[in-house]
C-alpha positions in Angstrom: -55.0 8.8 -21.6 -55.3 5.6 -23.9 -58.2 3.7 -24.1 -58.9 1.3 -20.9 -55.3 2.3 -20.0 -54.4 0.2 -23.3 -50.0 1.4 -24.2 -49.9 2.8 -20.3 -46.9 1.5 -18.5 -46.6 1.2 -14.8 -43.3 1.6 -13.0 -41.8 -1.8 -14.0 -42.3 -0.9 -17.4 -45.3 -3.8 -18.1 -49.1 -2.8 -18.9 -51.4 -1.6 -16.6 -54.7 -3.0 -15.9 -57.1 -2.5 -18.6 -60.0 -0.4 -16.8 -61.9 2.5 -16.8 -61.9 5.0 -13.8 -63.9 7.8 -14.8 -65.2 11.0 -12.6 -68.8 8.6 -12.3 -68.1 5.5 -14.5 -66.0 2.5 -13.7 -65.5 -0.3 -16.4 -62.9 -3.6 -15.5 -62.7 -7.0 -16.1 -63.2 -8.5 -12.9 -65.4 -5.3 -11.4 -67.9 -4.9 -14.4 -69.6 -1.8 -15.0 -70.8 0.6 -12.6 -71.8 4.2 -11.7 -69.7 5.6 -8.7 -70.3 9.2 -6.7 -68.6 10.3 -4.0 -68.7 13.2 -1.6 -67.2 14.9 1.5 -69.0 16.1 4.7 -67.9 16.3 8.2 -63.7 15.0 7.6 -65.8 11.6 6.3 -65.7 10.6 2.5 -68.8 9.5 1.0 -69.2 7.0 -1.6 -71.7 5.6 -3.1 -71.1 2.6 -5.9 -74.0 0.7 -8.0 -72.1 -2.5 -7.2 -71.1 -2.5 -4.0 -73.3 0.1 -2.7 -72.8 2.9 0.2 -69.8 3.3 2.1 -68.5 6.3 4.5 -64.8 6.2 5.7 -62.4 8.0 7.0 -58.1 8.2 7.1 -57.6 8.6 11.3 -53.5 7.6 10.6 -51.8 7.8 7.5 -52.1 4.7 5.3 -55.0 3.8 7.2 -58.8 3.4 6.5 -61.7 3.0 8.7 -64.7 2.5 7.0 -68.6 1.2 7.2 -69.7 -0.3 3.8 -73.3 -1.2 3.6 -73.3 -1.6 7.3 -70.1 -3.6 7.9 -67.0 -2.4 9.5 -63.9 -2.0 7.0 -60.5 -1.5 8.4 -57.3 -1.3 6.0 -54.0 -0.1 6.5 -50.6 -0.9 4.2 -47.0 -0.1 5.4 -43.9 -0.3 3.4 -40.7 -1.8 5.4 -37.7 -2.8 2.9 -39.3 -5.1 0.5 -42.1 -6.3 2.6 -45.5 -3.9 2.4 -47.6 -4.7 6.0 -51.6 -5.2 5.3 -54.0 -4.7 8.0 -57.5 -5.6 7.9 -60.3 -6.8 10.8 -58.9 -10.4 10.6 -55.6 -9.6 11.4 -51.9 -8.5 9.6 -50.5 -9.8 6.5 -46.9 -9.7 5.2 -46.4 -9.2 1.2 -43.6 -8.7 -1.3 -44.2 -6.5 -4.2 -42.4 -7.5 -7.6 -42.6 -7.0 -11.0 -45.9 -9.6 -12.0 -47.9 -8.4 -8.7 -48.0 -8.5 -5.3 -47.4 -12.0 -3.5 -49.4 -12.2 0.2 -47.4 -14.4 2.4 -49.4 -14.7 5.4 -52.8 -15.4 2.7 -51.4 -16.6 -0.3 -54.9 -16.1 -1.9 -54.8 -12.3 -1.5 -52.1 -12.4 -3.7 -52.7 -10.4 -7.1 -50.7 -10.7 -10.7 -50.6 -9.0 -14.0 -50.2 -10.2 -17.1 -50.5 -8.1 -20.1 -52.6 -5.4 -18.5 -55.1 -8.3 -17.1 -55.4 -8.4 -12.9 -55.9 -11.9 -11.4 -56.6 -12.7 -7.9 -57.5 -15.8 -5.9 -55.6 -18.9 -6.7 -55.1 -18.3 -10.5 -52.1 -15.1 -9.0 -50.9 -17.7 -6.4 -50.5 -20.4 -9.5 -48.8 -17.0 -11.7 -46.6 -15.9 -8.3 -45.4 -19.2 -8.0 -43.9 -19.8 -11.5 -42.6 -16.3 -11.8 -40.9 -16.4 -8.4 -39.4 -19.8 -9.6 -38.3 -18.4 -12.6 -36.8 -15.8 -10.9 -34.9 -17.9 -8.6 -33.4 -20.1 -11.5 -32.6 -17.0 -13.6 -30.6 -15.6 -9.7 -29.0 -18.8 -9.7 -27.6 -19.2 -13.1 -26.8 -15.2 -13.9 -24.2 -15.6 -9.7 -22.8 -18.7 -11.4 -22.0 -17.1 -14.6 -20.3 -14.2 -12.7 -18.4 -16.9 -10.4 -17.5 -18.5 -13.6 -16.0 -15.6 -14.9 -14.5 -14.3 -11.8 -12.7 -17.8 -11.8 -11.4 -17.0 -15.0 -10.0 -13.8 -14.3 -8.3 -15.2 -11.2 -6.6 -17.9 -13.4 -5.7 -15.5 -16.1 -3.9 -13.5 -13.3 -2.9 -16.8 -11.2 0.7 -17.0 -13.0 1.7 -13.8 -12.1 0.5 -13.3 -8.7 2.9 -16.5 -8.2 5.2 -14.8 -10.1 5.3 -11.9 -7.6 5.0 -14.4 -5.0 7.7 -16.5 -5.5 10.0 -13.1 -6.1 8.4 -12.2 -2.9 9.1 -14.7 -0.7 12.8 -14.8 0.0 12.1 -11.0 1.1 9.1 -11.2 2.8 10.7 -14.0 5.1 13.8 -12.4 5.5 12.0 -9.2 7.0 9.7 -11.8 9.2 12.9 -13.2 10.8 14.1 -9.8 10.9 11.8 -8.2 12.9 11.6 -11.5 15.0 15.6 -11.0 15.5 14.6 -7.2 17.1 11.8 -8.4 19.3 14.5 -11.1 21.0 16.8 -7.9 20.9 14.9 -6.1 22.6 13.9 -8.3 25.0 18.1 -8.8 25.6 18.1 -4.6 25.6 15.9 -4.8 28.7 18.0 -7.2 30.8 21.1 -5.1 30.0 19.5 -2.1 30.8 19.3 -3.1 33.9 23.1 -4.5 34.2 23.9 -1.1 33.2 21.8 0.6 35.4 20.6 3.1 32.2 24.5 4.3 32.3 24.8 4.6 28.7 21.9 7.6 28.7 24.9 9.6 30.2 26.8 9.3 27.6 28.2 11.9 25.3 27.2 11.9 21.1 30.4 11.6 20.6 31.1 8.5 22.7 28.3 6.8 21.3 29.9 7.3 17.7 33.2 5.7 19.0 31.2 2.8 20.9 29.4 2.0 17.4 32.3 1.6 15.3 34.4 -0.1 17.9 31.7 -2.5 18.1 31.1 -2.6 14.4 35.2 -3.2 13.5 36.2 -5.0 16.6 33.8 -7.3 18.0 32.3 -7.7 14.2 35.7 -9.5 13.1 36.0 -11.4 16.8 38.6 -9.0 18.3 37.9 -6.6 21.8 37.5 -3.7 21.6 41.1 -2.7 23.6 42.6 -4.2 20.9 41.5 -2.4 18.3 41.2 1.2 19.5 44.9 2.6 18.5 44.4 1.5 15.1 41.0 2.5 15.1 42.5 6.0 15.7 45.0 6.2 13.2 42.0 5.2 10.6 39.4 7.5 12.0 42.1 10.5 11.5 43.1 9.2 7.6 39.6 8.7 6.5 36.9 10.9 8.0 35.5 14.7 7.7 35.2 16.7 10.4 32.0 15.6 12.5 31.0 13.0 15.6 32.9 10.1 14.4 36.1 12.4 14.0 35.7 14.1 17.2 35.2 10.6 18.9 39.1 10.0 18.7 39.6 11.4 22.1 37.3 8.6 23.5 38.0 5.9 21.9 40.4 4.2 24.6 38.0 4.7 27.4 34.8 3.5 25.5 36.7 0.5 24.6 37.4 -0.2 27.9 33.4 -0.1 29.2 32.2 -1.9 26.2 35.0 -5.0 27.8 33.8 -4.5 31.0 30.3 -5.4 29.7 31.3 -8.6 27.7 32.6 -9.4 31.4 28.9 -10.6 32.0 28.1 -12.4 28.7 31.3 -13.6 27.3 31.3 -12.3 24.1 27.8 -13.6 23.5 26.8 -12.2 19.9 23.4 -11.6 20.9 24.3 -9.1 23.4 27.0 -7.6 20.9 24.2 -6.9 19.0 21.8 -5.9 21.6 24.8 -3.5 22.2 25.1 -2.1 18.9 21.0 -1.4 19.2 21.0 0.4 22.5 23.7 2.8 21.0 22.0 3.1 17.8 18.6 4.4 19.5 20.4 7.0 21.6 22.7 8.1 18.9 19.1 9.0 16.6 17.9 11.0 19.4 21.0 12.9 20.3 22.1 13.8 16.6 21.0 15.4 13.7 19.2 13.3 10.9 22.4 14.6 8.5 24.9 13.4 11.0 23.2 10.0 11.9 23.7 8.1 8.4 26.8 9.8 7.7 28.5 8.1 10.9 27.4 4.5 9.9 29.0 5.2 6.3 32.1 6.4 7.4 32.3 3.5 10.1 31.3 1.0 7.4 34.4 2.4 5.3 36.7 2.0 7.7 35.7 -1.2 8.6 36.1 -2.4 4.9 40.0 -1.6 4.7 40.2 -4.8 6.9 38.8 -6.7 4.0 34.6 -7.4 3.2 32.5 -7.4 6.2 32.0 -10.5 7.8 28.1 -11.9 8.3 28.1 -10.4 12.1 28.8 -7.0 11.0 26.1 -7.3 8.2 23.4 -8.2 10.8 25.1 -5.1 13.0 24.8 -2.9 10.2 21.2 -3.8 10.2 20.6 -3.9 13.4 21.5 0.1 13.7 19.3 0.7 11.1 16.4 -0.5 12.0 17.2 1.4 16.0 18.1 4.1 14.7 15.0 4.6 12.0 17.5 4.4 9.1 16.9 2.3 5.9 19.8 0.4 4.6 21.0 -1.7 1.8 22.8 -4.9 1.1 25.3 -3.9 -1.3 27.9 -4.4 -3.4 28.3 -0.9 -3.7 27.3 -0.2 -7.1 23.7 -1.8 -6.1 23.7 0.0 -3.1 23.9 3.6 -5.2 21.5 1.8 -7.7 19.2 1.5 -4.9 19.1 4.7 -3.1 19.3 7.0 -5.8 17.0 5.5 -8.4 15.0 9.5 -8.4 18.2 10.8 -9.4 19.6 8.5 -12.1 17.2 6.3 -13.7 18.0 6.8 -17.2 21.8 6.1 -16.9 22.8 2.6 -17.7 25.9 1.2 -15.3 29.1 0.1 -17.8 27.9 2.9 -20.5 30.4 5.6 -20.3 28.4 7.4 -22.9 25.3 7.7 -20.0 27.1 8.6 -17.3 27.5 12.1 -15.7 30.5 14.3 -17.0 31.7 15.7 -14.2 33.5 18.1 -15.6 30.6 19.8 -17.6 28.1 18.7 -15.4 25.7 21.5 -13.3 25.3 21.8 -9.7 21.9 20.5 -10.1 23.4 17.4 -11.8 26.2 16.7 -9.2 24.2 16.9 -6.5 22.0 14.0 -8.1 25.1 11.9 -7.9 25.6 9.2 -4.7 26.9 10.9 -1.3 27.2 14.4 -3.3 25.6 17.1 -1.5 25.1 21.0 -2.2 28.5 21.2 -0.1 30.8 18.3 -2.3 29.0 19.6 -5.4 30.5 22.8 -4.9 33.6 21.6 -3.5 33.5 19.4 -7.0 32.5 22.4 -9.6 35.5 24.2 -7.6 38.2 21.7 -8.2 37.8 21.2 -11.9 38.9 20.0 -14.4 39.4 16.5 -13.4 41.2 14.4 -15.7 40.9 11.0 -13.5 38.3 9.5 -11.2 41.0 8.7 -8.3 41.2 12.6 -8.1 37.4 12.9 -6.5 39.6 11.3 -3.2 40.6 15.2 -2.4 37.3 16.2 -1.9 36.7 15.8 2.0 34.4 13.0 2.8 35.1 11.0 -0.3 36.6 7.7 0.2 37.2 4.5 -1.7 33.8 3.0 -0.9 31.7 6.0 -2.0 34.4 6.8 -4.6 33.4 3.4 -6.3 29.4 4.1 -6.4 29.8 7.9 -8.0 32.0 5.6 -10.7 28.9 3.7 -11.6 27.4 7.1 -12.5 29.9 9.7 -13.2 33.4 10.1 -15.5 36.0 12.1 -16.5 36.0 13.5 -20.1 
């Protein structure tokens, strides 16, 4: 222990008060000098002090003192609650904030104490010390929140031109998916009313049927024709360009399906709204009566057949999307080659569209490799591996399920060498 305390450092890292407490002697600035005892009998202590003479107390709660001191009553208690430490004495209860000069009493500002370089004040002189230091403290709070709003404000504008960046690129997609999902909530609302024209009739209906009502819908009423109309030469396509699943074995009902999807335009008049609404209430059955392999592979192929009419117009876009987002698939606006761009960027991101020297040869290429490619499963990449050698793209055609749409987005990825 140094001298008077003198290079001791209290919790806050400053000087402690420069005194001596030994076993009998007691030596401080404000205290003097003076010879101390003290004893225990009967749970009291005993103490007896030169200075301020003969005192017997007692701890009956924790923190608390009870004591009589040369024949007055002495009653102290302090509790700790966040920053505030609660005094109690005979006169009453006192609130005070512990900091790093002292302790600041502000119930009885004069009970306030202060440290400065190991010295204790009291009275007015630690009010006077409390006050400057708490206003110094305030000033240095003030200036240190500004100077981190300051530079918080610079890092916003550092980053302001990109997030607009990214905003501006945003904002034609963001919107579009607003009114899009504005578009199903009116649908939906339509799907309700019809479902009640219909009296639920369409739950009856066959997967198959459902396949033939969705791309009668999609090619006929998407290009302004009925339905009737377009069901015999629906058939002929359907037979030419489709593998053996739900849209091929829809053939059979074509005719009939064509004639209940008329019936119901009986009650809106070819409304769009309720072609659409249509197209929704099919989609959502269709997802939970096929497989999840089956489902996308019926829009493609109806999408195909569709396009040997000539590009979709904008009502079969929005129908295209509108079985999507019923039927819990996610699709593309394409251009082809953007739509294989966009659903197989795991499988080809190093290959650069126009470069013949990045693309896939299919002829050397492994299973692994093929199956990577747009619309080529384990099935088609056997069927591929089986066929060579290829000498031109146009031969892919004789694999089953390959058309001229999905013909055009394995060309933006694979060749012939």
């Amino acid at each position: 222990m140094g001298f008077l305390n003198i290079g001791r450092k209290d919790e806050y890292g400053k000087q402690r008060r420069i005194e001596h407490r030994g076993k009998y002697l007691r030596a401080s600035r404000t205290g003097g000098v003076a010879l101390r005892a003290q004893a225990k009998a009967m749970g009291a202590n005993l103490t007896a002090n030169t200075n301020r003479g003969f005192r017997v107390s007692t701890t009956p709660l924790k923190n608390t003192q009870v004591a009589l001191q040369n024949g007055r009553f002495v009653l102290r208690g302090r509790y700790s609650h966040g920053p505030f430490q609660f005094n109690l004495s005979k006169t009453g209860v006192t609130a005070s904030t512990r900091n790093r000069l002292g302790t600041f009493n502000w119930i009885k500002p004069q009970r306030s104490s202060a440290k400065l370089f190991g010295v204790q004040f009291r009275g007015r002189k630690a009010v006077n010390l409390q006050v400057l230091y708490m206003l110094f403290a305030a000033v240095a709070a003030v200036c240190t929140l500004l100077f981190r709003l300051f530079v918080r404000l610079l890092e916003v504008l550092v980053l302001l031109p990109g997030i607009i960046y990214r905003a501006t690129l945003a904002s034609p997609y963001a919107s579009s998916m607003l009114m899009r999902r504005y578009r199903n909530w009116r649908l939906s609302r339509t799907i309700a009313r019809l479902e009640r024209y219909t009296g639920r009739e369409m739950d009856s209906w066959q997967v198959e049927e459902l396949a033939a009502g969705a791309v009668l819908i999609l090619a006929a009423w998407g290009r302004g024709n009925k339905t009737t109309e377009m069901a015999s030469v629906l058939e002929q396509a359907i037979a030419e360009h489709t593998q053996e699943g739900p849209l091929q074995r829809s053939l059979q009902y074509l005719p009939d399906t064509s004639l209940r999807l008329e019936k119901y335009t009986e009650e809106f008049k070819g409304d769009p709204v309720h072609h659409l609404a249509l197209m929704a209430m099919l989609a959502s059955r269709l997802a939970r009566k096929i497989s999840e392999d089956e489902l996308p592979e019926v829009l493609l192929e109806a999408d195909e057949i569709t396009l040997n009419d000539g590009p979709r117009t904008m009502l079969q876009e929005r129908m295209l999307e509108v079985f999507g987002d019923f039927a819990g698939l996610q699709l593309f606006e394409e251009d082809s080659v953007a739509l294989a761009e966009e659903s197989y960027p795991a499988q080809a991101p190093d290959r650069e569209f126009g470069h013949v020297e990045s693309k896939l040869d299919l002829n050397s290429a492994s299973l692994e490799e093929l199956q990577a490619l747009p619309h080529i499963g384990e099935e088609r990449a056997k069927a591929i591996a089986a066929r060579r050698p290829f000498f031109d793209m146009e031969e892919l055609k004789e694999i089953d399920g390959i058309g001229p749409q999905r013909l055009e987005s394995i060309r933006a990825y694979a060749t012939v060498r």
